[in-house]
Structure formats: structure tokens, C-alpha cells
NUKE-29566 format. One record per residue: z, x, y of N, C-alpha, C in turn. Coordinates in steps of 0.2 Angstrom, whole numbers, padded with zeros to 4 digits, always signed. Atoms other than C-alpha are relative to their C-alpha. Example, Ala and Ser with C-alpha at 12.3 -4.5 7.8 and 13.67 -1.06 7.14 Angstrom:
+0000+0004-0006+0039+0062-0022+0000+0004+0006-0001-0004-0006+0036+0068-0005+0003-0004+0005
//
This chain:
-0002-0007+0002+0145-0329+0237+0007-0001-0003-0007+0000+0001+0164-0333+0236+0002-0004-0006+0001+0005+0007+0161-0348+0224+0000+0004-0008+0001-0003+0008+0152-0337+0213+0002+0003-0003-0003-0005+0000+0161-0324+0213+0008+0000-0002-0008+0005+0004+0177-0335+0208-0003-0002-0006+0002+0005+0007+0168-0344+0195+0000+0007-0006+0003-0004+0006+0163-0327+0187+0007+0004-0001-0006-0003+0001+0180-0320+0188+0006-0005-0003-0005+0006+0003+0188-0337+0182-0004+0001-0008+0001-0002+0005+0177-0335+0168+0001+0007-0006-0003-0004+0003+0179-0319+0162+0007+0001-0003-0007+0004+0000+0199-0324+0165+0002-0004-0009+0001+0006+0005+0194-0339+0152-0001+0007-0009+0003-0003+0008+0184-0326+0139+0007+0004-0005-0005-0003+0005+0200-0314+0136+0007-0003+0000-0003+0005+0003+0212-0328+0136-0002-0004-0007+0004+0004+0005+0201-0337+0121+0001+0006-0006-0002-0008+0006+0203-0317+0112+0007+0000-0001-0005-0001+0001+0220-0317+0114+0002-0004-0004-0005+0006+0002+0224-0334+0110-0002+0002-0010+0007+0001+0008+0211-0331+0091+0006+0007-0003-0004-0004+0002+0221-0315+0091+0009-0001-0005-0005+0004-0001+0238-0323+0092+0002-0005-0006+0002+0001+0008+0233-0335+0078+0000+0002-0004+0001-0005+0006+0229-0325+0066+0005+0002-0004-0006-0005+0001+0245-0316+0067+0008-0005-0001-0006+0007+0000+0256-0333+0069-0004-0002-0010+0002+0001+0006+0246-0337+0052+0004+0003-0004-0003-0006+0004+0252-0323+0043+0008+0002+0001-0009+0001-0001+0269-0324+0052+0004-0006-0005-0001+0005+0004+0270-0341+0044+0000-0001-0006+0000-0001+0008+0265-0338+0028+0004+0004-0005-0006-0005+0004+0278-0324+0025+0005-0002+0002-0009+0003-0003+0292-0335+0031+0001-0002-0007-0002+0000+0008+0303-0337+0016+0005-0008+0001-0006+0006-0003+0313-0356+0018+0004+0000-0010-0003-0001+0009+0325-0352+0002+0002-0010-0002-0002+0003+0000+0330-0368+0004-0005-0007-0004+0003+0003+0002+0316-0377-0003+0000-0004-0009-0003+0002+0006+0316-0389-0019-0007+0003-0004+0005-0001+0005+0304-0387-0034-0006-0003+0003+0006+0005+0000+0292-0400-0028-0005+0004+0007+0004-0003-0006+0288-0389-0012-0003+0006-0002+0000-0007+0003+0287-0373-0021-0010+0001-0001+0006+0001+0000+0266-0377-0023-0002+0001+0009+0000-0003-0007+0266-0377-0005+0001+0005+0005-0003-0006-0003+0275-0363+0000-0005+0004-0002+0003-0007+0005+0265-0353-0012-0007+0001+0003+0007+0000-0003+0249-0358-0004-0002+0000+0007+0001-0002-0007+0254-0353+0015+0001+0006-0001-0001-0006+0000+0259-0337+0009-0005+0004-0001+0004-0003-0003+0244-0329+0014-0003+0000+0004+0002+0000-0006+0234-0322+0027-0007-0006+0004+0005+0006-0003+0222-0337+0036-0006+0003+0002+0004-0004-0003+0212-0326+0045+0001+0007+0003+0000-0007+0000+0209-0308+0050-0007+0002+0003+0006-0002-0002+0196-0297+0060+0001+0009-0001-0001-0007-0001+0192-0278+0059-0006+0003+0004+0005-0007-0006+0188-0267+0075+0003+0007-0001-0002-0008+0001+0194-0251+0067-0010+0005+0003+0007-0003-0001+0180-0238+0075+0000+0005-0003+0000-0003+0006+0173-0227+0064+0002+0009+0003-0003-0007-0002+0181-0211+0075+0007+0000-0002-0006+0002+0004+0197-0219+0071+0000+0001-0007+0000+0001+0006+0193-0220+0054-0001+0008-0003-0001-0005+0002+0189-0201+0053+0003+0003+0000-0005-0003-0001+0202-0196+0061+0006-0001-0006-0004+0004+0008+0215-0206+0048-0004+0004-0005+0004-0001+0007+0203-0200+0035+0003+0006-0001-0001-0008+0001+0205-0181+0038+0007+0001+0000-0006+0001+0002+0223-0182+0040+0003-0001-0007+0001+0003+0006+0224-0191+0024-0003+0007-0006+0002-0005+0004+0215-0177+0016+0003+0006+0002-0003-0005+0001+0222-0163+0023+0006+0000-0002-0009+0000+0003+0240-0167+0019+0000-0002-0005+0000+0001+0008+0237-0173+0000+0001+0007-0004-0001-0006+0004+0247-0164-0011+0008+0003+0003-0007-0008-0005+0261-0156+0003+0006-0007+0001-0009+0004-0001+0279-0164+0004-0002-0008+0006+0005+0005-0005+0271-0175+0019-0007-0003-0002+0007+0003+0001+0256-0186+0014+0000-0006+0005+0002+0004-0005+0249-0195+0028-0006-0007-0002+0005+0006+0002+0240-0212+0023-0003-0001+0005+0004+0001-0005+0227-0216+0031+0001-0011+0004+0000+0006-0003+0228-0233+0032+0006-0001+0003-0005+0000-0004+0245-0233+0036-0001+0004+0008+0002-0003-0006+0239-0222+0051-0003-0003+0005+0005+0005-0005+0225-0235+0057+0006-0005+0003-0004+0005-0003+0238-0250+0054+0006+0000+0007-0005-0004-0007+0251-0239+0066-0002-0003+0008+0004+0000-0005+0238-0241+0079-0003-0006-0001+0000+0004+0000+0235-0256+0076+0002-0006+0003-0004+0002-0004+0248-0263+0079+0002+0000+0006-0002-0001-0006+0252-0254+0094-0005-0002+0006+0005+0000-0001+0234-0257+0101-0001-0011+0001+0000+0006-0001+0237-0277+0096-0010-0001-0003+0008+0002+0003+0219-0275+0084-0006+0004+0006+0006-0001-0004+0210-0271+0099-0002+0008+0002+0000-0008+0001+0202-0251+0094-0006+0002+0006+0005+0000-0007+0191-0252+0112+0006+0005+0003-0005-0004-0002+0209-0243+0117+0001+0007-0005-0004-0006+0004+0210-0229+0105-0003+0006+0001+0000-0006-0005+0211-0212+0110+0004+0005-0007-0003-0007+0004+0214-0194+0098+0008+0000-0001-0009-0003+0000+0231-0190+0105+0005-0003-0002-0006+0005+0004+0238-0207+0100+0002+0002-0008-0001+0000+0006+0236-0205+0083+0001+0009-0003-0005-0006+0001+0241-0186+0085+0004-0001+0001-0007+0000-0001+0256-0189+0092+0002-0004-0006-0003+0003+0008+0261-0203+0077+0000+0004-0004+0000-0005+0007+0255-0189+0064+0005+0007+0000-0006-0005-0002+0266-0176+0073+0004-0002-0001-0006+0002+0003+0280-0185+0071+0001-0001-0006-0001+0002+0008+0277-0192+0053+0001+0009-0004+0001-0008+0003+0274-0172+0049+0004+0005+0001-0006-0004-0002+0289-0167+0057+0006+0000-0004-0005+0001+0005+0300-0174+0045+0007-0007+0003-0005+0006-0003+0309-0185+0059+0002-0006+0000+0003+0009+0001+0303-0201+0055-0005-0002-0008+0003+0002+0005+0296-0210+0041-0005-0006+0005+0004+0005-0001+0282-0223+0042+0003-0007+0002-0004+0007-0002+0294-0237+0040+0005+0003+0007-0006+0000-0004+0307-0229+0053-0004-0001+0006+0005-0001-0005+0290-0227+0065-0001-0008+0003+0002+0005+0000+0286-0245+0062+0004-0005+0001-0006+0004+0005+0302-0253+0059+0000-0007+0008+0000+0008-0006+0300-0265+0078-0006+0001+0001+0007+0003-0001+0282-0265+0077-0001-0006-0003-0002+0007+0003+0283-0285+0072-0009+0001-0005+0004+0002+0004+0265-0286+0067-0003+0007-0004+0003-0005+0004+0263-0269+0057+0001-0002-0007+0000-0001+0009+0265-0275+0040-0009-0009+0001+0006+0005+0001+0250-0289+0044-0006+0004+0001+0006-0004+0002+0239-0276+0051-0001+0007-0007+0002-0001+0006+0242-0266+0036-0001-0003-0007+0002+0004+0005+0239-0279+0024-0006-0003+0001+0006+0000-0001+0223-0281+0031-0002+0004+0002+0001-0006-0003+0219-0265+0036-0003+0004-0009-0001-0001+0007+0224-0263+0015-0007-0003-0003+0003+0006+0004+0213-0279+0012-0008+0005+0000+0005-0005-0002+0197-0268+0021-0001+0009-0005+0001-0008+0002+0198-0251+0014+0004+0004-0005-0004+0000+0006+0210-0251-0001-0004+0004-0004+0002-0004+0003+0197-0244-0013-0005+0003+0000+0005-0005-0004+0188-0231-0002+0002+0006-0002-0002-0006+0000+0199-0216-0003+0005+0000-0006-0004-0003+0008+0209-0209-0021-0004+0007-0003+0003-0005+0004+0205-0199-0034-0004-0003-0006+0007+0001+0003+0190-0197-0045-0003+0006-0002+0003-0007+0004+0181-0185-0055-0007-0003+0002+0008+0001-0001+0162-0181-0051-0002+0007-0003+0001-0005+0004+0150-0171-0061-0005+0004+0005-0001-0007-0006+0147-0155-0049-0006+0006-0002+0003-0006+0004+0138-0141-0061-0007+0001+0006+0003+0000-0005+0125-0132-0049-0008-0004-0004+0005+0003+0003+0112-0139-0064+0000-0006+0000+0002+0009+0001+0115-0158-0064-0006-0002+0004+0007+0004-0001+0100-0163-0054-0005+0002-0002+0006-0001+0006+0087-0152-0064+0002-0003-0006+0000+0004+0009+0095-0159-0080-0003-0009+0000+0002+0006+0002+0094-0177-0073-0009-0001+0000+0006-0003-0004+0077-0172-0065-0005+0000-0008+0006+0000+0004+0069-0168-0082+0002-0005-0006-0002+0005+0004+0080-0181-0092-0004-0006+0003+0003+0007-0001+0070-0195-0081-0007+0001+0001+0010+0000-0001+0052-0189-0079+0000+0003+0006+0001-0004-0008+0056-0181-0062-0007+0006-0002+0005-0005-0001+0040-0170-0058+0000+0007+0006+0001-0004-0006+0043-0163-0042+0008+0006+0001-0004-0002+0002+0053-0149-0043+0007+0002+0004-0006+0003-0005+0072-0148-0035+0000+0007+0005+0002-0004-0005+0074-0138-0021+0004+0006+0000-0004-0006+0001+0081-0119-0020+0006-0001+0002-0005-0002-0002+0099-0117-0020+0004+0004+0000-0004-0006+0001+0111-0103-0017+0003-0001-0007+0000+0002+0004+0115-0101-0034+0001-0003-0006+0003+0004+0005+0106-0111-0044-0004+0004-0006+0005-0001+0007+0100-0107-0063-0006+0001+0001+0005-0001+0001+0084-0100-0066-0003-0006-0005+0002+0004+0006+0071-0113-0074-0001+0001-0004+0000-0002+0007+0073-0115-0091+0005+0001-0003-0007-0002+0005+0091-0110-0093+0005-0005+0002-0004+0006-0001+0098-0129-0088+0003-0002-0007-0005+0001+0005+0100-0134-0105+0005+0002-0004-0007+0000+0004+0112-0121-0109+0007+0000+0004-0006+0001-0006+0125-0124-0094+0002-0007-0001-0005+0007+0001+0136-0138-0102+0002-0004+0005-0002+0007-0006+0140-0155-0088+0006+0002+0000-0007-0001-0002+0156-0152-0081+0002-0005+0006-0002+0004-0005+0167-0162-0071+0004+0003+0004-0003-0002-0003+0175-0159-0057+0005-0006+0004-0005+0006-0002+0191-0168-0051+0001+0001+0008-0001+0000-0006+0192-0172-0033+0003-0008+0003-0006+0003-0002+0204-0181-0021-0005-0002+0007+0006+0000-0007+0195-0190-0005-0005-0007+0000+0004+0006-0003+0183-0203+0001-0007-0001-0006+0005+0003+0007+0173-0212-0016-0004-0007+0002+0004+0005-0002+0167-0225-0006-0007+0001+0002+0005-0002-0002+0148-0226-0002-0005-0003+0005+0003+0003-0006+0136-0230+0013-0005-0004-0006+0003+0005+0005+0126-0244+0006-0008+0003-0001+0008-0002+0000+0107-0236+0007+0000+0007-0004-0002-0007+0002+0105-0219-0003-0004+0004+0004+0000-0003-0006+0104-0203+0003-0009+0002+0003+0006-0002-0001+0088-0195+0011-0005-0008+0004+0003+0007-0002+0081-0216+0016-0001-0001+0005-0002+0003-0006+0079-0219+0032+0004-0008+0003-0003+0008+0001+0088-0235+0039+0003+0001+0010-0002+0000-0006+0091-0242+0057+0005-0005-0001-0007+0007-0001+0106-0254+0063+0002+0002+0006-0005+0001-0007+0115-0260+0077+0005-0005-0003-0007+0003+0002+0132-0270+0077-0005-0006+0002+0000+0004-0003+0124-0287+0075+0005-0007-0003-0005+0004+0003+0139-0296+0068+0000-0007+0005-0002+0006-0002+0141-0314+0073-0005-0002+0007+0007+0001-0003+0122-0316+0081-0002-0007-0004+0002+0006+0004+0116-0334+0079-0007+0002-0005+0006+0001+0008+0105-0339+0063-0001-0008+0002+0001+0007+0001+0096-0355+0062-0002-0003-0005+0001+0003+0004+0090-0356+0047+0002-0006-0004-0003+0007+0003+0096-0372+0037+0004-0002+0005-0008+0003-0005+0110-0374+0052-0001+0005+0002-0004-0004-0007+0116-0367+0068+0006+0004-0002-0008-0003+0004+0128-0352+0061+0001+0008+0003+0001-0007-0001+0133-0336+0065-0001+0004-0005+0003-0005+0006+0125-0320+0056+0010+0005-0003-0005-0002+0004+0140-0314+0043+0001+0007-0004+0002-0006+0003+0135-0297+0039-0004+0003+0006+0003-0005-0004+0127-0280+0045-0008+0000-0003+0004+0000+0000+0109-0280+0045-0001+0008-0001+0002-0007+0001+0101-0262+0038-0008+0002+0000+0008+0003+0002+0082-0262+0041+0000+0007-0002+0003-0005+0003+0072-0250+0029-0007+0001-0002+0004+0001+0004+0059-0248+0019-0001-0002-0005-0001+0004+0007+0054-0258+0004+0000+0002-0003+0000-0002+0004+0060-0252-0010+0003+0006+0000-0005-0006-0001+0074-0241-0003+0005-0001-0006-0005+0002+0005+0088-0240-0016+0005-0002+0004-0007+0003-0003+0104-0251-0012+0004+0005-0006-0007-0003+0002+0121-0242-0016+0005-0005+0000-0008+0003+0000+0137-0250-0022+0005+0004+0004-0005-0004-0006+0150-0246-0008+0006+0003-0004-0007+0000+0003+0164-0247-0020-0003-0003-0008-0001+0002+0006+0168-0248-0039+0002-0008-0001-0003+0006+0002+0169-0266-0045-0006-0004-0006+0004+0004+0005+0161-0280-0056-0005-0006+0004+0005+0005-0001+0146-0290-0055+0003-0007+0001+0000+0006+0004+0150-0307-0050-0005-0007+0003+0006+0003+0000+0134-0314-0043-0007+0004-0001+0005-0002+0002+0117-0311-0047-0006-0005-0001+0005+0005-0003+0102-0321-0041-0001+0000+0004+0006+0002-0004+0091-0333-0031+0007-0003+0005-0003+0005-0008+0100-0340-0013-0004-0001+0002+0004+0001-0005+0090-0349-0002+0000+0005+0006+0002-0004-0008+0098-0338+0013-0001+0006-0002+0000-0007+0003+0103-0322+0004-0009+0001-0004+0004-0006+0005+0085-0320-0006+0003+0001-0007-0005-0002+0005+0089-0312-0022+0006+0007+0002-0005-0002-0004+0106-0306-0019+0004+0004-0007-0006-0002+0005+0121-0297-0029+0006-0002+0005-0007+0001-0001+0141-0300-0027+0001+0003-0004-0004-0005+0004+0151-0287-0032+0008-0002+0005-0012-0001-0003+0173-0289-0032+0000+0007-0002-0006-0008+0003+0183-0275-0031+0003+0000-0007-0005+0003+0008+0194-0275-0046+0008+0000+0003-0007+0002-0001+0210-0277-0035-0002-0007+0003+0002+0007-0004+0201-0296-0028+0000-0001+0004-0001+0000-0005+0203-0292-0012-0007+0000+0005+0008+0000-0005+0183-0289-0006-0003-0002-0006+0006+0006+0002+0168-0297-0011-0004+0003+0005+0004-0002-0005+0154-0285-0004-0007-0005-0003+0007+0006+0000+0138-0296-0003-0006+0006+0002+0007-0003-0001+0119-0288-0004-0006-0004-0001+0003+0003+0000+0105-0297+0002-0007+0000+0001+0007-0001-0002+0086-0299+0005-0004+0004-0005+0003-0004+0004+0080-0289-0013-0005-0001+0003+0008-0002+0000+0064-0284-0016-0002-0006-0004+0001+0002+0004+0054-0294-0023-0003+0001-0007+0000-0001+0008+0050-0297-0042+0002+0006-0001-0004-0006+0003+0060-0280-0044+0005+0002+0003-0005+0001-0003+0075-0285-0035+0006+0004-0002-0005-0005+0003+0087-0275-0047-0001+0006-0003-0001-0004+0004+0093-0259-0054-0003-0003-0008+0004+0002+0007+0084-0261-0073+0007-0001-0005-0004-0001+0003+0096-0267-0083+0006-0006+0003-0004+0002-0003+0109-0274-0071+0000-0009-0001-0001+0005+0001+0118-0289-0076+0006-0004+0004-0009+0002-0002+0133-0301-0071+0005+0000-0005-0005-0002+0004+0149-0296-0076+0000+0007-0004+0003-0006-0001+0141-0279-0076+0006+0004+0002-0004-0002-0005+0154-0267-0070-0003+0008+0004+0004-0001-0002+0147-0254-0058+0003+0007+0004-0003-0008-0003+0152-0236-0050-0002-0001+0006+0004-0001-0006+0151-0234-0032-0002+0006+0000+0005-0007+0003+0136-0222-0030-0006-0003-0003+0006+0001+0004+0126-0232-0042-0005-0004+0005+0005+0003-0003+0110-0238-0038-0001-0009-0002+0000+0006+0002+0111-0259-0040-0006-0004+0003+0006+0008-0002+0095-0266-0031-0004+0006+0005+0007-0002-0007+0078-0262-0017+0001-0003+0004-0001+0003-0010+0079-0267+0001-0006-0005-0001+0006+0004+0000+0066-0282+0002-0002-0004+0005-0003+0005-0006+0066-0297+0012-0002-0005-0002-0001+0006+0003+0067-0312+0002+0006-0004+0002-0002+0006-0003+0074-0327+0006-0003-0007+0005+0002+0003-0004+0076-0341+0019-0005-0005-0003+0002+0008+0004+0070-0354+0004+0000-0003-0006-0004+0004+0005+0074-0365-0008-0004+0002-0007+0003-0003+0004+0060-0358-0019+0001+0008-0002-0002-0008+0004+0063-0342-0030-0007+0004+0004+0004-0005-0001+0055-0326-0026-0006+0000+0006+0005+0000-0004+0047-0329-0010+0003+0004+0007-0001-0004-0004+0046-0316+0005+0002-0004+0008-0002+0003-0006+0052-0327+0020+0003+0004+0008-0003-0005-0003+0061-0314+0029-0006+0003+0005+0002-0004-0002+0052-0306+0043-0002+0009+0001-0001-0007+0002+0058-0289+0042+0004+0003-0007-0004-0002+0009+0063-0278+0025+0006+0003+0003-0008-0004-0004+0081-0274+0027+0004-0004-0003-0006+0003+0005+0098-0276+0017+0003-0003+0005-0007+0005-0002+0110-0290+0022+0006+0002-0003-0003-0002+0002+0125-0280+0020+0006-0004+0001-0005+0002-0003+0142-0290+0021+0007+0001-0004-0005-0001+0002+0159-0288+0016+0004-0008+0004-0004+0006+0000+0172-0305+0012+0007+0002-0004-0006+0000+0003+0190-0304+0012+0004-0006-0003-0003+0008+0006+0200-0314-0001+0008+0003-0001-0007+0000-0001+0219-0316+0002+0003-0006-0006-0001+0006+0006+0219-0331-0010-0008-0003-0002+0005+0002+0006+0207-0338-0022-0006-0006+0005+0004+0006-0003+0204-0354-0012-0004+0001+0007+0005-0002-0005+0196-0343+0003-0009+0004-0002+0001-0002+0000+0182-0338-0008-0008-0004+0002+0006+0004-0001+0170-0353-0004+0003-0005+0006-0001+0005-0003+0169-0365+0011+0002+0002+0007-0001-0002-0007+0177-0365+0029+0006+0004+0002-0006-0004-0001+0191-0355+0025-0001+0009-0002+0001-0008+0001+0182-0338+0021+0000+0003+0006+0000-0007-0005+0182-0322+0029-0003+0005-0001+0007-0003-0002+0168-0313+0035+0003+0005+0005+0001-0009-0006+0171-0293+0044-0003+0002+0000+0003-0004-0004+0163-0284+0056+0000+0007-0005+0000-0009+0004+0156-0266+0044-0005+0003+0003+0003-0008-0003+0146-0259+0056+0003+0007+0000-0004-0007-0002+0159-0247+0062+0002+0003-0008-0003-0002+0004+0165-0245+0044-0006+0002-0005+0006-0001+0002+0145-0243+0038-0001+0008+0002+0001-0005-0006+0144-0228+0051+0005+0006-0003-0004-0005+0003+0160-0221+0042-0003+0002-0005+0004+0001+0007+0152-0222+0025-0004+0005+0000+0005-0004+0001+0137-0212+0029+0002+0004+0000-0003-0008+0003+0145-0195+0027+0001+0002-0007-0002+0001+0008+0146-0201+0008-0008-0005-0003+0005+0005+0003+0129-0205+0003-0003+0002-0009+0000-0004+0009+0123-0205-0015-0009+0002+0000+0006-0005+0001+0110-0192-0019-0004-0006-0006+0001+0002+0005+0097-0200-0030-0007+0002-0002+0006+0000+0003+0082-0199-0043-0003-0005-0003+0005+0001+0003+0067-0206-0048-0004+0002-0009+0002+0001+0006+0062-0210-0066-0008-0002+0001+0006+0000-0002+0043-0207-0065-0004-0005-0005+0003+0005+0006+0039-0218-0080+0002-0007+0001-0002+0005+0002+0049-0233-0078+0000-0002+0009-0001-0001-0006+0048-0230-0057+0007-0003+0004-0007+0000+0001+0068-0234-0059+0003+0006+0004-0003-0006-0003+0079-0223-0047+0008+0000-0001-0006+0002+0004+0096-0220-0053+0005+0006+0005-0004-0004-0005+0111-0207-0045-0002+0006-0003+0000-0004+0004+0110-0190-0049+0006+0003-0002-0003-0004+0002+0126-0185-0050+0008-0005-0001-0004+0003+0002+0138-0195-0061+0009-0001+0001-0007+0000-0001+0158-0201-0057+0003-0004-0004-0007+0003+0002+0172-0207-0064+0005-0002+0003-0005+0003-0004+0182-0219-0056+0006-0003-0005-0006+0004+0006+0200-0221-0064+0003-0006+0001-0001+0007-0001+0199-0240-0056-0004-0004-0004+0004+0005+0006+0185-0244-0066-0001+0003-0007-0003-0005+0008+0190-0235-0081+0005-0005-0003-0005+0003+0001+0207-0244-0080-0003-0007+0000+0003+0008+0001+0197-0262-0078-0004+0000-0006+0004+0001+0006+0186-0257-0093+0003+0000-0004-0004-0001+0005+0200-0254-0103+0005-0006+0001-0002+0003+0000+0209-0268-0098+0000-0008-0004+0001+0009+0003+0212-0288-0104-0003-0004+0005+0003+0003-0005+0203-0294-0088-0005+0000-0001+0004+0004+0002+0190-0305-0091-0005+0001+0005
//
């Protein structure tokens, strides 16, 4: 009894020594990469340039944390005091040492009370918190193009108009003042500008979809690996959602993913990954690479392809999206043994409060969003020299 009872307490001992130590790392990585040696000659200078980034990173932000930050963040936009949300997470972050199993309301009231007192700034707040500028540079790397500003088109007619522009037949549902049928075509599209959360849960709205956190669950397929992504089982032929605005930069067959998409942000910091299409009607109609793409839009059908070296083949047991999100702190993390793969359960869960409404094209059986946005990040990358 005593043996055991040692063994199981020496191990447990072992488990959060082995967390701490991975924690630790991480942060020494990032400590050492932003160490500055002026001292160095020309010939080092390639060197230096290639520590100076973060090696590795994890994210347990919970998705009540992330509400809380979020609604702070929104209600003070605009007033003398603007409270960032991420700046708020990293705060806690840092003082928590990453680990959001400890986080609790009052904390991150109390930090908000002070910042909204006038007493303190964020840097005066932070200023001997040693690792708060690495959890917010990862906390940045995560969640950067979630929350801004953004025009969406609002009028109470946009989903009869898209409704009868795509073949929709079934008629849209009653709502507190909405136009009588018939008088949609003379109520001009209008936009409405709004400040707040443009990021989207990856499944559109009304879909059913189940999940649990199975982040870093063995895989055996080709090799012994851990699963690198949120699993979202659905129905065939659920529309998949772009979480965030960016560009196409895969599209196609993978043995593991199935037919799959990669979409970058347009700051290069994420690389959201979508996997297991549908088959033979794996994409949004049209959709290409190097595509650029609104979060909101619809990009692809929940399927279960993959798990083989031959195209278009269902191999997958269950239909359900391979959802993953890859952080990129340098170029040379974006393939190989130095990438980086986060937990988005918890940041999936936050997401749902922003799902994209959508329509059915009865002709073309194509579903598209109904109610179109403008994002001024992918506005400024279409108008740009980036390639």
C-alpha cells in the first residue's frame, strides 16, 4: 500500500516537474532570442537574426477568460481608457505563468480596475512581470486578427434579397420589422460599421457539430503522432467557415488531411488548416489558391477523406472537420520539426457566439454567407504589392 502509494505520488511529482520544466523552455527560448549582444561582428549577424524568435509556445487561454478580456475590450472602445483584450489575457498570463486552470473573474477585474482608474498603465502594470511581453507576443501570435473594425451589411432585407438572388425557395422567417414581400428590391444594401469580434467559429450557423478538447490524442496512421488539431464531427456537407480573413495558400489532396485548405492571415503569424473535405465537392465553387477570402465565407463541406495516398478516397471513419491552427514566428517554422501546433478547443467555443448565417443556391446546391463584410485587412492586402 505504501509502495504504491509513494510510486503514485513520486509520479504525479515527475508529471508537473516535466510541465514546468516544457514551460520554462519555452520562455528561456524567447528570453534568448530577444537577448541583444551589440557586440557581435557582421558574420554573426545571420545568427542572431535566426534566434530571434519565439521556438515554441502553447495556448490554455479558457474561453471565459477570453469573454471576459473580449467584453472589456468592447465596452471601453472609443473612451479615454481602451482596454485590450489581449493585453488583458497576457497580464494574466503572465502572472498565472500560462497556466489558465487558475483563473478566476476577480483577477482580471481587479487589473481592469486599475488600468480604468487612470493609475497605471499596462506597461507600469507589467513593467517586473519578466515574461509578459512573450505571453503577449504569443497571446498576439493567437488572436491578433479576431477582434477590430469592420463594416457588415446589416439592412433588415439582405437575406430575402440574397434568398431570391440564389434560388432560395423557402421563405425567410418573420421578423420584428422586416419589409413586406415584394418591397426588398426597393431598400438599397447598406452597411453598417461595427467595432468588435470578426472572427468566426469554423462550422456555419444553425449546423449541428459535436467536440471535445482532443488536442494531442495519439494518430497512427503512417506513424506514431500526436493529433494536431480540434476534431468537429458533423454532417456531410456542413459548410466550413474561414475563422479569419486571409489567403489561400493550400488547396488539395494530402494523404493525412484528405482534400484540405490552408489559409495565412495576412500578418503571417497563423496558418489555419481545414481537413477531411467532402468528397468530389470538397470546395466552395470557385475557390482557388492564392484566393483571398473573408472570415464568414464559406470555403469548403465537412467530409472524411483521407488517410491515403490516392486522391478522393473516404478513408476516414467519421465525417467531421480537422480544424487546426499553426503558429509562425519565422518562416523556417512552417514545415518540419520545428512547427507549431495550438490547442483551439477553448478558442473554438469562444468563436461560437460569431457564427456565419448562411444560404443555399438551389440551382447550383452551393451555400454561400448571407450577409456580406468588409474587412479593412483584406481590403489593405488586395490593394497592396504582396504577392
Amino acid at each position: 500500500m505504501n509502495k504504491k502509494r509513494n510510486y503514485t505520488g513520486w509520479k504525479a511529482r515527475a508529471e508537473v516537474f516535466l510541465c514546468l520544466l516544457l514551460v520554462v523552455g519555452g520562455m528561456l527560448y524567447w528570453e534568448r532570442g530577444n537577448e541583444k549582444d551589440f557586440s557581435v561582428n557582421s558574420a554573426d549577424n545571420k545568427t542572431e537574426a535566426e534566434a530571434n524568435y519565439i521556438k515554441w509556445a502553447e495556448f490554455n487561454v479558457t474561453c471565459e477568460a477570453m469573454k471576459q478580456a473580449y467584453a472589456y475590450d468592447l465596452s471601453t472602445y472609443g473612451k479615454e481608457v481602451h482596454l485590450d483584450w489581449i493585453e488583458l489575457l497576457a497580464c494574466l498570463g503572465a502572472r498565472y505563468g500560462g497556466d489558465f486552470s487558475r483563473y478566476q473573474e476577480s483577477d482580471m477585474e481587479q487589473t481592469a480596475e486599475v488600468l480604468l482608474s487612470g493609475k497605471q498603465t499596462i506597461e507600469d502594470l507589467t513593467e517586473d512581470m519578466q515574461y509578459y511581453p512573450y505571453y503577449k507576443e504569443v497571446y498576439e501570435a493567437v488572436l491578433g486578427g479576431l477582434v477590430g473594425k469592420y463594416e457588415i451589411e446589416r439592412p433588415e432585407t439582405a437575406k430575402m434579397e440574397k434568398e431570391k438572388r440564389t434560388g432560395q425557395t423557402k421563405p425567410p422567417e418573420e421578423e420584428e420589422g422586416q419589409s413586406k414581400e415584394g418591397e426588398a428590391e426597393d431598400v438599397p444594401v447598406s452597411w453598417k460599421k461595427v467595432y468588435g469580434l470578426k472572427g468566426f467559429n469554423p462550422i456555419a450557423k444553425t449546423f449541428p457539430y459535436t467536440d471535445y478538447d482532443d488536442f494531442g490524442v495519439s494518430r497512427s496512421y503512417g506513424y506514431k503522432r500526436n493529433h494536431l488539431g480540434h476534431d468537429m464531427m458533423g454532417q456531410v456537407g456542413t459548410p466550413v467557415i474561414a475563422a479569419e480573413s486571409g489567403s489561400v495558400r493550400e488547396l488539395g489532396w494530402n494523404q493525412y488531411g484528405g482534400w484540405r485548405i490552408g489559409i495565412d492571415s495576412f500578418d503571417g503569424k497563423r496558418y489555419y488548416y481545414y481537413a477531411h473535405l467532402r468528397q468530389d465537392r470538397p470546395y466552395a465553387e470557385g475557390l482557388q489558391k492564392g484566393d483571398i477570402v473573408k472570415a464568414g465565407d464559406v470555403i469548403g463541406y465537412i467530409g472524411r477523406t483521407g488517410y491515403s495516398a490516392k486522391e478522393n478516397v473516404n478513408n476516414i471513419d467519421e465525417y467531421h472537420l480537422h480544424f487546426g491552427l499553426q503558429l509562425i514566428f519565422d518562416e523556417s517554422q512552417r514545415d518540419g520539426n520545428q512547427e507549431i501546433w495550438v490547442d483551439v478547443y477553448e478558442l473554438v467555443k469562444f468563436l461560437s457566439q460569431n457564427r456565419s448565417e448562411v444560404v443555399r443556391n438551389d440551382a447550383t446546391k452551393e451555400w454561400t454567407r448571407v450577409y456580406e463584410m468588409k474587412d479593412p485587412e483584406a481590403e489593405k492586402y488586395i490593394h497592396s504589392d504582396t504577392p
